[in-house]
C-alpha positions as CSV (number, residue, x, y, z in Angstrom):
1,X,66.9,105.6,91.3
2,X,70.3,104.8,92.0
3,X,72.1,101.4,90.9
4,X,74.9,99.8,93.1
5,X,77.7,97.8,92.9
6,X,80.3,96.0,95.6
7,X,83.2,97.4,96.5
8,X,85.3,95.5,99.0
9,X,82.2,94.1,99.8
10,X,80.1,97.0,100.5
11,X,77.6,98.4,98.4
12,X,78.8,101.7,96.2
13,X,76.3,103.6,94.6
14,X,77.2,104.5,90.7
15,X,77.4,108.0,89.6
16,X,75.6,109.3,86.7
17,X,78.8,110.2,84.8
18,X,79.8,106.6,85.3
19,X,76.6,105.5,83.2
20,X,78.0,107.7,80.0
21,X,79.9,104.9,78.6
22,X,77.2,102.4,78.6
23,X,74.4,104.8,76.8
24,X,77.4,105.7,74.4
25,X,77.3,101.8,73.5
26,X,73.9,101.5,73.5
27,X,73.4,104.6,71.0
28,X,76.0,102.8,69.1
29,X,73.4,99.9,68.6
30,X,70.4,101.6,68.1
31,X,72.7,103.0,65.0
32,X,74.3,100.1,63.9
33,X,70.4,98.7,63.9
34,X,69.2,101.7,61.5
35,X,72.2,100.9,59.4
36,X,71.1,97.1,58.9
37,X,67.2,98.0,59.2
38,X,66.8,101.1,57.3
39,X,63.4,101.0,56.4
40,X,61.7,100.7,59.7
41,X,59.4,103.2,59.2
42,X,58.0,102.3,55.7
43,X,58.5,98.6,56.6
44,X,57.1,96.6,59.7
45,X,59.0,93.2,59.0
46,X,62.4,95.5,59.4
47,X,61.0,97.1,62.1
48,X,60.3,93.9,64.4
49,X,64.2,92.8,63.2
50,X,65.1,95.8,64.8
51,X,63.3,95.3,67.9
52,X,64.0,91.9,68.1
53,X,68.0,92.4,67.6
54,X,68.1,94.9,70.1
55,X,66.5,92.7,72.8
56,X,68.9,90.1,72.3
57,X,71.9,92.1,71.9
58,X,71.4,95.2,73.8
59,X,71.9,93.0,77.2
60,X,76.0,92.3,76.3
61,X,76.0,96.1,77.2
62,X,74.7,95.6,80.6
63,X,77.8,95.9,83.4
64,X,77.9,92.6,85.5
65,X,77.4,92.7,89.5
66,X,75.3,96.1,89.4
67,X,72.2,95.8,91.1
68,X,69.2,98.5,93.2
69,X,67.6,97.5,95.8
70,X,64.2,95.5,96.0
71,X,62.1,98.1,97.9
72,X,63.2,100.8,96.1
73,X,62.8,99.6,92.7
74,X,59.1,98.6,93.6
75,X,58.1,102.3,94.8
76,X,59.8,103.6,91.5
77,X,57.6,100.9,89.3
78,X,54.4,101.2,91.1
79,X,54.8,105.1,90.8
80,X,55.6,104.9,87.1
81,X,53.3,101.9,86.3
82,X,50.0,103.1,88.2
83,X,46.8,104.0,86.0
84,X,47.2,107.6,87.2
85,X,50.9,107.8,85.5
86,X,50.7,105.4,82.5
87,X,48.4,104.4,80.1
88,X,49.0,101.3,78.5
89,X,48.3,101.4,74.7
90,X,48.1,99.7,71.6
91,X,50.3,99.8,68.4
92,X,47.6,102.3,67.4
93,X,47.4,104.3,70.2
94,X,44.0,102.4,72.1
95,X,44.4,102.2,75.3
96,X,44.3,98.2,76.0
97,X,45.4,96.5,79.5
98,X,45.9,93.0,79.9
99,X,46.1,91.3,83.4
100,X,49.1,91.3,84.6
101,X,50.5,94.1,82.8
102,X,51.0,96.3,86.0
103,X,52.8,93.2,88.2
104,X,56.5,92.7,88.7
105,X,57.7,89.5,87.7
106,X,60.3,88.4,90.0
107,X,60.9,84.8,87.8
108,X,60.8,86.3,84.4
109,X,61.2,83.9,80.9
110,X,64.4,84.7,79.6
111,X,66.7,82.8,77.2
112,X,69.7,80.9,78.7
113,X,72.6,83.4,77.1
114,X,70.5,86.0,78.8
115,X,70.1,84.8,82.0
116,X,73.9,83.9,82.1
117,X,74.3,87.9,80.8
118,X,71.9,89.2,83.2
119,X,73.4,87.8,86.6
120,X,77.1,87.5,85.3
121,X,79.3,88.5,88.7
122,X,76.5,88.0,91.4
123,X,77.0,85.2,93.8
124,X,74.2,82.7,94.1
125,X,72.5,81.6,97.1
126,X,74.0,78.8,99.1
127,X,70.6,76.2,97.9
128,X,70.9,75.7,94.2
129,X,67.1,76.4,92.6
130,X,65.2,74.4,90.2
131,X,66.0,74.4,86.8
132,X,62.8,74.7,85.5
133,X,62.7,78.1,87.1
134,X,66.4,79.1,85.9
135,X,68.3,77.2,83.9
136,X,71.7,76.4,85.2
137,X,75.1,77.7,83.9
138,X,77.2,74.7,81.9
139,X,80.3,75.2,83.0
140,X,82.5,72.6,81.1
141,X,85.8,71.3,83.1
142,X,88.5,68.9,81.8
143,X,88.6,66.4,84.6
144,X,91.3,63.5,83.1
145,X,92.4,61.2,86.2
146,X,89.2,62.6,88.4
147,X,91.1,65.9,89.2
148,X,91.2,69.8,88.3
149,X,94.0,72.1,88.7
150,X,92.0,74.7,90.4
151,X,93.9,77.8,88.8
152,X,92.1,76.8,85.9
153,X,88.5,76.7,87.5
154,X,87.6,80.5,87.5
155,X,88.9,81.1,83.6
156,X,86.5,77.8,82.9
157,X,83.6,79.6,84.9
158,X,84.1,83.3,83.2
159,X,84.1,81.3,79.6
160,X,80.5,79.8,80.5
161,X,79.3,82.9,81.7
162,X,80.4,84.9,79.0
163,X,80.0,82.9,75.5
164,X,82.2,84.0,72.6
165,X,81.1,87.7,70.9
166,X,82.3,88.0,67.4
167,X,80.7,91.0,64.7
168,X,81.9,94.2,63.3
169,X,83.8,97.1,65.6
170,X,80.9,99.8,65.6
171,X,82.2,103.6,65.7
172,X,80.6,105.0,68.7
173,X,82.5,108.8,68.1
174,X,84.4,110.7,65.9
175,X,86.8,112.7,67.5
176,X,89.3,115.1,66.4
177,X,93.1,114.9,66.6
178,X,95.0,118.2,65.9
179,X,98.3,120.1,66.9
180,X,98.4,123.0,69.1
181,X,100.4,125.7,68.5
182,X,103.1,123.9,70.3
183,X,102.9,121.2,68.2
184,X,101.5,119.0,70.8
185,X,98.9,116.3,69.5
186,X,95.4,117.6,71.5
187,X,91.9,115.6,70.9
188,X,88.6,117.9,70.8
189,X,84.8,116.3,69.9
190,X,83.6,117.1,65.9
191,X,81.4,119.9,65.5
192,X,78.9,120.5,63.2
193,X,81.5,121.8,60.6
194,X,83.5,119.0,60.7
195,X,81.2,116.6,60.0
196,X,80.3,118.5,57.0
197,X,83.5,118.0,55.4
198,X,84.0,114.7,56.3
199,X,80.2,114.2,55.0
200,X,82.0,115.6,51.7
201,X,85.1,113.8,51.6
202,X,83.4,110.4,52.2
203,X,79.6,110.6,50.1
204,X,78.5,107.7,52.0
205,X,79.8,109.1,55.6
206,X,76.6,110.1,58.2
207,X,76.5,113.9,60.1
208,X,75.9,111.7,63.1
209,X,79.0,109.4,63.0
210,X,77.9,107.7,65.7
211,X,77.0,103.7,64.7
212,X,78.8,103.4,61.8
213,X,80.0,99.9,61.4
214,X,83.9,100.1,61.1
215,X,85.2,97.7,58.8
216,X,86.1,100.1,56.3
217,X,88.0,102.6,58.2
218,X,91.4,101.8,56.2
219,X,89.4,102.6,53.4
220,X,88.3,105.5,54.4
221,X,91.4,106.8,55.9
222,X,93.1,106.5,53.0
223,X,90.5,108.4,50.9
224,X,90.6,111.0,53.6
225,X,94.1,111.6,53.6
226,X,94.2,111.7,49.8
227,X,91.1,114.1,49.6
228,X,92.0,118.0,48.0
229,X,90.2,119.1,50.7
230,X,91.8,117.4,53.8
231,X,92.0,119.8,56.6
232,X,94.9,120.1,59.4
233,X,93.1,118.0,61.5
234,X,92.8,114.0,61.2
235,X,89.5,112.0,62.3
236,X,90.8,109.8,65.3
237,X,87.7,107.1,65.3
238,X,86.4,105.5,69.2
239,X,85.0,102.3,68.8
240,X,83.6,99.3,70.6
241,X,84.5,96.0,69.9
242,X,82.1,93.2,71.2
243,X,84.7,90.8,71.7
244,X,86.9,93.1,73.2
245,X,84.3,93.5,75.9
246,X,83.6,89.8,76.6
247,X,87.2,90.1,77.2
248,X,86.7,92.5,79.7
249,X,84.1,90.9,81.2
250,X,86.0,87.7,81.9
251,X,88.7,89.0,83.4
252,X,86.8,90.5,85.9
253,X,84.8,87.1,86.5
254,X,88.3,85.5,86.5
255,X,89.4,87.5,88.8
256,X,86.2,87.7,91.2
257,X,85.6,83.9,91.5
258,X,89.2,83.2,92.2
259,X,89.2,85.2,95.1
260,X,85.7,83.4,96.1
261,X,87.4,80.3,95.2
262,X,90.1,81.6,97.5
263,X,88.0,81.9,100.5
264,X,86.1,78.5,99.9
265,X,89.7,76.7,100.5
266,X,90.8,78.9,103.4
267,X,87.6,78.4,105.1
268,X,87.4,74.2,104.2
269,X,84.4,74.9,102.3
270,X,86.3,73.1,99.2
271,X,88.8,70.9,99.9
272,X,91.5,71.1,97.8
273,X,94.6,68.9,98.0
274,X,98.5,69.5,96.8
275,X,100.1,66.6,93.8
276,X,100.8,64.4,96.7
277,X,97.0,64.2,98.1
278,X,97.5,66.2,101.6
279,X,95.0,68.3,102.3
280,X,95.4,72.3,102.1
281,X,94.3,75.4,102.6
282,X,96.1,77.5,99.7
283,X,94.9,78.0,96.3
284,X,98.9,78.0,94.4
285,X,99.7,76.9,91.2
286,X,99.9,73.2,92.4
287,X,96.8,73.1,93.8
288,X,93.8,70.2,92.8
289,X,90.6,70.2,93.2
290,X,88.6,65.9,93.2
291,X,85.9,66.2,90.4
292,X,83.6,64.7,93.0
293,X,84.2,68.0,95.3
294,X,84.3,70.4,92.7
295,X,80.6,69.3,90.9
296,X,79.3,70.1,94.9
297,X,81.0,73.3,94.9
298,X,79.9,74.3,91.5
299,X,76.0,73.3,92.0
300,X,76.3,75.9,95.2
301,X,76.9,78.7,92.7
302,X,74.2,77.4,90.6
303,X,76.7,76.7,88.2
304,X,76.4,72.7,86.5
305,X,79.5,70.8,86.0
306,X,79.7,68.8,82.6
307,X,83.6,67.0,82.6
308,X,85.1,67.1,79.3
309,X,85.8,63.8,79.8
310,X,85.3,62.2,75.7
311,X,87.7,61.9,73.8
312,X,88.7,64.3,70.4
313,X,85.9,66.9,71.3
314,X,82.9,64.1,71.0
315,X,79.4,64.7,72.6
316,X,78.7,64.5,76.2
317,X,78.5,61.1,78.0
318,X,75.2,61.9,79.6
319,X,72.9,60.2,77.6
320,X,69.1,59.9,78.2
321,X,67.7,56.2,79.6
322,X,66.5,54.7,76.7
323,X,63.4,51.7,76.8
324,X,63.5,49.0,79.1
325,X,65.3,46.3,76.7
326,X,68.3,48.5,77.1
327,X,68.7,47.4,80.8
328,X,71.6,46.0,82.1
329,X,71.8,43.6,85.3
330,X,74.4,44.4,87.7
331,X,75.8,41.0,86.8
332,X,76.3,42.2,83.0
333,X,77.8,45.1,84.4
334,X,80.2,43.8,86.1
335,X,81.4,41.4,83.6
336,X,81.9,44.6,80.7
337,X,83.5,46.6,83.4
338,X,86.1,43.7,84.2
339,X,86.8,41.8,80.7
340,X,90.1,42.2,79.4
341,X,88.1,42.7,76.0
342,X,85.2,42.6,74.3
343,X,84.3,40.8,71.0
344,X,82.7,42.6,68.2
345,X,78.9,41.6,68.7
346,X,80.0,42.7,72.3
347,X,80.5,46.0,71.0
348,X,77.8,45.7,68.4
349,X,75.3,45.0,71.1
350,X,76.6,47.9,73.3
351,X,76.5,50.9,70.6
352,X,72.8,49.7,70.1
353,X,72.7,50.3,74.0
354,X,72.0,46.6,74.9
355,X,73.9,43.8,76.2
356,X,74.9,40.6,73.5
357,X,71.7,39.0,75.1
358,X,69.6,41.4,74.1
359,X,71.1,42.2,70.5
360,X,67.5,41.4,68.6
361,X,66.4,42.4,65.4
362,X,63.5,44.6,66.8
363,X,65.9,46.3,69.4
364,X,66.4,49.1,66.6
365,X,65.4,49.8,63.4
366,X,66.9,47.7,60.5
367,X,68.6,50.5,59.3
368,X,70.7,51.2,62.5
369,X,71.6,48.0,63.1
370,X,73.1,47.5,59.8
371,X,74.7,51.2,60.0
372,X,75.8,50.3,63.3
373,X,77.3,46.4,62.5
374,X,78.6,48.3,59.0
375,X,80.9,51.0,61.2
376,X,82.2,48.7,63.8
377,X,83.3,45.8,61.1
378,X,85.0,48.7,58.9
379,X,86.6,50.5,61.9
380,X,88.0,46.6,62.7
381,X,89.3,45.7,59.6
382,X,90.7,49.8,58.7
383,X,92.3,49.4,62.2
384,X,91.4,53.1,62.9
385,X,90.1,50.5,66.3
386,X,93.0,48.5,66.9
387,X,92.2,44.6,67.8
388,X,93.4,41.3,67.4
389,X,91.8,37.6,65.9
390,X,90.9,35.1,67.9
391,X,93.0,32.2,67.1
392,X,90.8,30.0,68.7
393,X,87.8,30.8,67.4
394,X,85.4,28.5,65.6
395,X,82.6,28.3,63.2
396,X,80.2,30.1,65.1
397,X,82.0,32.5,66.1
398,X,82.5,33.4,62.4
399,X,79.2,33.5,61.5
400,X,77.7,35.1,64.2
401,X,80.7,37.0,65.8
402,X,83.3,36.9,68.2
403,X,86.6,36.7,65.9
404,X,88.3,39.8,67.5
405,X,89.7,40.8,70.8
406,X,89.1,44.7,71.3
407,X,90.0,46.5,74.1
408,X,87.9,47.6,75.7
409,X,89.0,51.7,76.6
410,X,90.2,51.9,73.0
411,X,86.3,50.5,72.0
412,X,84.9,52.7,74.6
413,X,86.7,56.3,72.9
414,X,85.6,55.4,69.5
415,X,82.6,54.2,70.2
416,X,81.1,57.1,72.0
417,X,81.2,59.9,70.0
418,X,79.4,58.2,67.5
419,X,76.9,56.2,69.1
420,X,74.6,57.7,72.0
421,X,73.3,55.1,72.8
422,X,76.6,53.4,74.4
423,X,75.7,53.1,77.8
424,X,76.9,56.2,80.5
425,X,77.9,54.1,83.3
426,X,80.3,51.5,81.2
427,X,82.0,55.0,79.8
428,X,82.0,56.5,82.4
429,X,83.9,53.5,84.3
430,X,86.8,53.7,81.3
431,X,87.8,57.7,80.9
432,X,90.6,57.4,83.6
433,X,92.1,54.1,80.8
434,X,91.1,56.3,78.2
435,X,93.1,59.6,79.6
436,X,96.0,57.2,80.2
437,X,95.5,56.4,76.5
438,X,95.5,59.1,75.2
439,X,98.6,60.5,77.7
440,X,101.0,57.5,76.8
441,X,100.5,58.3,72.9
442,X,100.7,62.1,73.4
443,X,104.2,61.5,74.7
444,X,105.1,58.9,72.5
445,X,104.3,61.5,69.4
446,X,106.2,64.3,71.6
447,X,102.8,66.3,71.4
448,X,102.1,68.8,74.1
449,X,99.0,71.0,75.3
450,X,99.7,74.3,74.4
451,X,99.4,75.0,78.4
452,X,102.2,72.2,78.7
453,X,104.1,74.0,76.0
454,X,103.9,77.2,77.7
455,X,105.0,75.9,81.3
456,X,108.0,74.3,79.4
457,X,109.3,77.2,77.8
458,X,108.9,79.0,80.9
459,X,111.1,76.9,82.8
460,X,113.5,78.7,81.1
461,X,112.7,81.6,83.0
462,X,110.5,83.3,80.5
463,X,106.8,83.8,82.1
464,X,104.3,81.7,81.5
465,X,100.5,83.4,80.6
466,X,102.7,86.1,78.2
467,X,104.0,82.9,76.7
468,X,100.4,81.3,76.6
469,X,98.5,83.8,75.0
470,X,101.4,84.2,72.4
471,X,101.1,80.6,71.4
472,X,96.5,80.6,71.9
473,X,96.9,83.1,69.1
474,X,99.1,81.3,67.1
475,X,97.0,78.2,67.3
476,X,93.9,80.9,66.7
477,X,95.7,82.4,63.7
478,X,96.8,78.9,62.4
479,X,100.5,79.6,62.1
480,X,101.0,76.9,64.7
481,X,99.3,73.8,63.7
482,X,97.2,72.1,65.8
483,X,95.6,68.6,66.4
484,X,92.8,67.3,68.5
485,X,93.9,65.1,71.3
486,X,93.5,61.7,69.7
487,X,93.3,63.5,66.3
488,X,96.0,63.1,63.2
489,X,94.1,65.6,61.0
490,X,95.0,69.5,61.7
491,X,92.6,71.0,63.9
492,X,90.8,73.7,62.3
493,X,89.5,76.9,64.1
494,X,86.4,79.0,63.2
495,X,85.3,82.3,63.5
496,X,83.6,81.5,67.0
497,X,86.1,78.6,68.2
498,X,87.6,79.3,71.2
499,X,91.4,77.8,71.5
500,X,91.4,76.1,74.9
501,X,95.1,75.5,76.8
502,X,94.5,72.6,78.1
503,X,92.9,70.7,74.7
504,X,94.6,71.1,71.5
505,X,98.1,70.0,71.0
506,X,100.7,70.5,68.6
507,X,103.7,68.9,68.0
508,X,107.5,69.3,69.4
509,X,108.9,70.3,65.9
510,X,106.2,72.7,65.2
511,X,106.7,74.3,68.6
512,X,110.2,74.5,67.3
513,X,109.5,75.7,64.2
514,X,107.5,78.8,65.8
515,X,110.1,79.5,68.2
516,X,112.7,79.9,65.6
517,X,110.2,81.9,63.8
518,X,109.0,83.8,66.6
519,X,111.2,83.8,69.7
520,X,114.5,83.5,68.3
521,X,116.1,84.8,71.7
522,X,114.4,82.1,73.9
523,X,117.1,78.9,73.9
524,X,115.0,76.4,74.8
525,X,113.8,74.2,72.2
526,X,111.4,70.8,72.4
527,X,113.4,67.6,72.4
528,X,112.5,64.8,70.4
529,X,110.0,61.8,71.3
530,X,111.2,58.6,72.1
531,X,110.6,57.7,69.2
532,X,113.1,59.8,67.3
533,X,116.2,58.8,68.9
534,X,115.5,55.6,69.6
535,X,114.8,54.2,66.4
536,X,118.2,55.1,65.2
537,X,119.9,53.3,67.6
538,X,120.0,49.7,65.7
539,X,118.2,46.6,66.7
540,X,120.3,43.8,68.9
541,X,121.5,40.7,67.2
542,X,118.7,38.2,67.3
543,X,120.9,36.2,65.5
544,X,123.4,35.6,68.2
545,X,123.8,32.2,68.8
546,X,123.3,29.9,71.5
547,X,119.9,31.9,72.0
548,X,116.6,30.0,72.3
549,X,114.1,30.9,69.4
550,X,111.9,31.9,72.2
551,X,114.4,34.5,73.3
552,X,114.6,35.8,70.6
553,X,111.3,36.7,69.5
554,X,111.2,38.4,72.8
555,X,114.5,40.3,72.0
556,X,113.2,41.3,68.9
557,X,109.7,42.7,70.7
558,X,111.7,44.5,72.7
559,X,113.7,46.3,69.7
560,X,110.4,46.8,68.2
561,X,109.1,48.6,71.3
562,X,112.3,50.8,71.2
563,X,111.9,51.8,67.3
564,X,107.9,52.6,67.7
565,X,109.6,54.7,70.8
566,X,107.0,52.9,73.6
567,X,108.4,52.5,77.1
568,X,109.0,48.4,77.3
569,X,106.5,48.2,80.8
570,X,104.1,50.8,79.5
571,X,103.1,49.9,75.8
572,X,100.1,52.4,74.6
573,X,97.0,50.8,74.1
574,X,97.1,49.5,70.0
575,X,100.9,49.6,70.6
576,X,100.7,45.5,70.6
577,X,99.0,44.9,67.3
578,X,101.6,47.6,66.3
579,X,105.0,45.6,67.5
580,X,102.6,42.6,66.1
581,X,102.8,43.7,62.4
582,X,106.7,45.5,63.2
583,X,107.8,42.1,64.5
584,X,105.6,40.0,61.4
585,X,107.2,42.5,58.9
586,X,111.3,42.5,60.1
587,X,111.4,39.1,61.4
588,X,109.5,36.8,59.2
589,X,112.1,34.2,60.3
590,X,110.6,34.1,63.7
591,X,106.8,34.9,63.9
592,X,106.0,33.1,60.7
593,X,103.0,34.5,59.1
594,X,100.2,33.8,61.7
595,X,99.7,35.6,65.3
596,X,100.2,32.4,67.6
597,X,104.2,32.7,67.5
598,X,103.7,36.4,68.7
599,X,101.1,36.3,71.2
600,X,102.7,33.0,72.9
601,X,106.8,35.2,73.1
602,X,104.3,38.4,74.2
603,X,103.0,35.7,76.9
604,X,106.5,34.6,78.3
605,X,107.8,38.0,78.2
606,X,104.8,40.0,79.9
607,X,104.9,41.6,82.3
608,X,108.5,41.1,83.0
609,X,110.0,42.4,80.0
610,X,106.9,44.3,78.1
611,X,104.0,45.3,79.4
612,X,100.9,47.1,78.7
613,X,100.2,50.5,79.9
614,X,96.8,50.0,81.3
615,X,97.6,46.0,82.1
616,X,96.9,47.0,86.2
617,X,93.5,47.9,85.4
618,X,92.4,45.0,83.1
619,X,94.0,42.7,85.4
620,X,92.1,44.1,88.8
621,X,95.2,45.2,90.5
């Protein structure tokens, strides 16, 4: 038979020679294998490891987009599999048939990392097919403020198809690197002889070379080159790296879906808009993709969109329905979508997945309730969720809650992570708050993405994905530190963790710090925050006189919002309890000890003078 592949979009049949490199790889496996199973023969458990590690990782090895066609492959199968050509047998040599056992199977079983392995690089029909019948690819896309740059879609799709391969480099040859009588280096394959001394040199070292997991080649080298009897001639090792070829692998994806992306936008199969919202037909730098558009693009492909839309890395917003006491009328929708803020058996009631109403004792077991009420009263009184007493609240509002005003976006991205029960469609309705969030602090703190990072020094005329994959393994590495957006602990990456441009942050004097360390040559540096340089610059004289009292409380918000380094009409959400406690702390001569003297200046002043960032939405502009 012959296998295919597209080129330029025709089929091209692959030569023989061009399968050499794959059955190299695949030798290297089923040697690597004996090396971890050695007694296969003597020892059935091994053996079935074997077997079973080679079906799962034998696939990787497969090259994506190859295919044969249909009626071809049947005549070869019903020639090889008919009773006259093969016998099926038994472990012990019986002959034993089961139904079945001579039929193709066009919808096999096969595990979701294989199925994503198995048709990596083949375009899916137009109709996406149940997922009972094959499960979907999750393709995971950070969609802050309802839009994608769609530069960044293919890289997102390559990452789904192709997980993360980590495990030893396995030596697949051992050739030999000599001098000719020149004195020109010249590479020739190991014969029998060589292999005998190098079987001598290293006690431990296999004839066969081939499989040989590679981690201690400096070892070895080093005993080899120390050895009495080291020849002329040097061992120059091939190996294959899995990681290396999930590397591979991606690019091409990359590369193949953004020219299929291409096409979609030229054609107005995707529409695709520029920063300003008109409508184009290029795929540049600049271009966006709507979220809404994109999920109907990527369900054509078979492909399932999940937004990255929760904040610091939490779990997935799409929850399960949960029993019927956890429904909420349209009516109590509405009013959680529009309050300025909740109270905390509001918030109580939702991380149970209920409204207040419904907040019984036999709506959850005893034990989550009280976990639940014992989280949300710490995370209150900690501040790690930023809210403010109600002065006016009375007796039963003590006892049975209903003390503190929390906003609700701030509520929302603590809240979900830990609770799955918080309802989808009242998160859901927050994220773009929450982005905004998120964005005002990020600035505030002079953190940047590392893709931000990148485009910044590049400015400067250096280019940017050299400049991105420089700093991705820095972050990787850990000599650039790292936060989680939201996050004031040091992110920490594993083994397996992929660094992702557009998610981890760092800060503007650690970018620094690398540059100077790294990238001396480059002049650009990252200028302070805000924050920095303005809370140097010294407060104004609220003392002044012929100033009302009322004046200057709001002068001394204002001086407040310029040392915490927040922009006067666009205060961060928690930024007002901060100023609050700023103000409380440096002007005890004008707020006094209690929040009323505060809140009523922040009253006068707003929206004239200070504002809140996100003060459009709560307000329904």
């Amino acid at each position: 038979m012959t296998a295919y592949r597209l080129a330029d979009g025709a089929p091209s049949p692959i030569l023989p020679k061009e399968w050499d490199a794959i059955e190299v790889q695949l030798d290297g496996l089923t040697a690597s294998l004996d090396a971890r199973f050695p007694d296969q023969e003597e020892n059935d458990a091994q053996r079935k490891l074997a077997y079973a590690a080679w079906r799962q990782e034998s696939v990787h090895f497969l090259p994506a987009a190859v295919f044969v066609w249909r009626d071809e492959f049947e005549a070869a199968f019903k020639a090889d599999f008919s009773r006259k050509a093969h016998t099926i047998v038994n472990a012990d040599g019986d002959a034993i048939e089961r139904h079945g056992d001579r039929e193709l199977t066009y919808a096999p079983m096969l595990a979701d990392t294989a199925r994503k392995l198995i048709l990596g690089g083949f375009r899916s029909p137009e109709t996406r097919p149940s997922q009972e019948v094959a499960g979907a690819v999750i393709v995971a896309i950070p969609s802050a403020g309802g839009t994608i740059r769609a530069y960044d879609v293919p890289r997102l799709i390559a990452e789904a198809l192709y997980p993360d391969a980590d495990g030893p480099d396995i030596l697949v040859s051992m050739p030999i690197l000599y001098l000719d009588e020149q004195g020109k280096e010249k590479v020739r394959p190991a014969n029998s002889d060589d292999l005998a001394l190098m079987n001598r040199i290293w006690a431990n070292f296999k004839p066969t070379a081939a499989g040989e997991e590679f981690e201690r080649w400096r070892e070895r080298k080093a005993v080899f080159d120390e050895s009495p009897l080291k020849p002329d001639w040097t061992p120059k090792p091939e190996t294959y790296s899995a990681s290396t070829a999930v590397a591979n692998l991606r690019n091409e994806a990359t590369k193949d879906h953004y020219a299929q992306m291409r096409d979609a936008i030229a054609n107005g199969d995707l529409r695709a808009e520029k920063p300003n919202h008109s409508t184009t037909r290029e795929l540049g730098g600049d271009t966006i993709i709507r979220v809404d558009d994109l999920r109907a693009y990527l369900a054509g492909l078979r492909f399932e969109f999940q937004g990255e839309n929760t904040p610091s890395g939490s779990a997935s917003l799409n929850h399960p329905p949960h029993n019927d006491a956890s429904h909420f009328p349209s009516e109590v929708r509405e009013r959680f979508i529009n309050a300025e803020t909740w109270n905390e058996r509001e918030l109580l009631a939702l991380c149970l997945g209920v409204h207040t109403y419904a907040d019984r004792d036999d709506i959850a077991p005893e034990d989550e309730r009280e976990s639940t009420r014992e989280q949300v009263w710490a995370a209150l009184h900690s501040g790690e969720l930023p809210a403010e007493q109600n002065p006016n609240a009375g007796a039963a509002e003590r006892m049975y809650g209903g003390v503190w005003r929390i906003e609700p976006a701030r509520a929302v991205g603590w809240a979900v992570p830990r609770f799955p029960r918080f309802p989808e469609w009242l998160s859901s309705s927050k994220l773009r708050e929450i982005y905004e969030i998120q964005d005002a602090e990020k600035q505030a703190a002079g953190r940047y993405t590392l893709g931000e990072a990148a485009e910044a020094i590049a400015a400067s005329g250096e280019r940017v994905e050299p400049m991105l994959e420089k700093l991705l393994a820095a972050a990787k590495s850990g000599s650039l530190a790292v936060y989680g957006p939201g996050e004031n602990a040091r992110y920490q990456h594993g083994p397996r963790t992929p660094v992702r441009s557009y998610y981890e942050e760092a800060y503007w004097s650690d970018f620094n710090a690398w540059l100077d360390s790294n990238e001396l040559r480059i002049a650009f540096r990252f200028p302070p925050p805000q924050a920095s340089a303005a809370s140097i610059a010294p407060p104004p004289d609220t003392s002044a006189p012929g100033l009302t009292k009322r004046e200057r409380q709001i002068q001394a918000i204002e001086a407040a919002a310029d040392a915490k380094g927040f922009p006067r009409n666009a205060i961060p959400d928690g930024g007002k309890k901060a100023l609050r406690d700023y103000c409380k702390t440096n002007h005890l001569d004008l707020f006094g000890a209690g929040d009323s003297p505060f809140n009523d200046a922040w009253k006068e002043a707003s929206p004239k003078r200070v504002a809140m960032a996100n003060r459009a939405k709560y307000a329904g502009e």
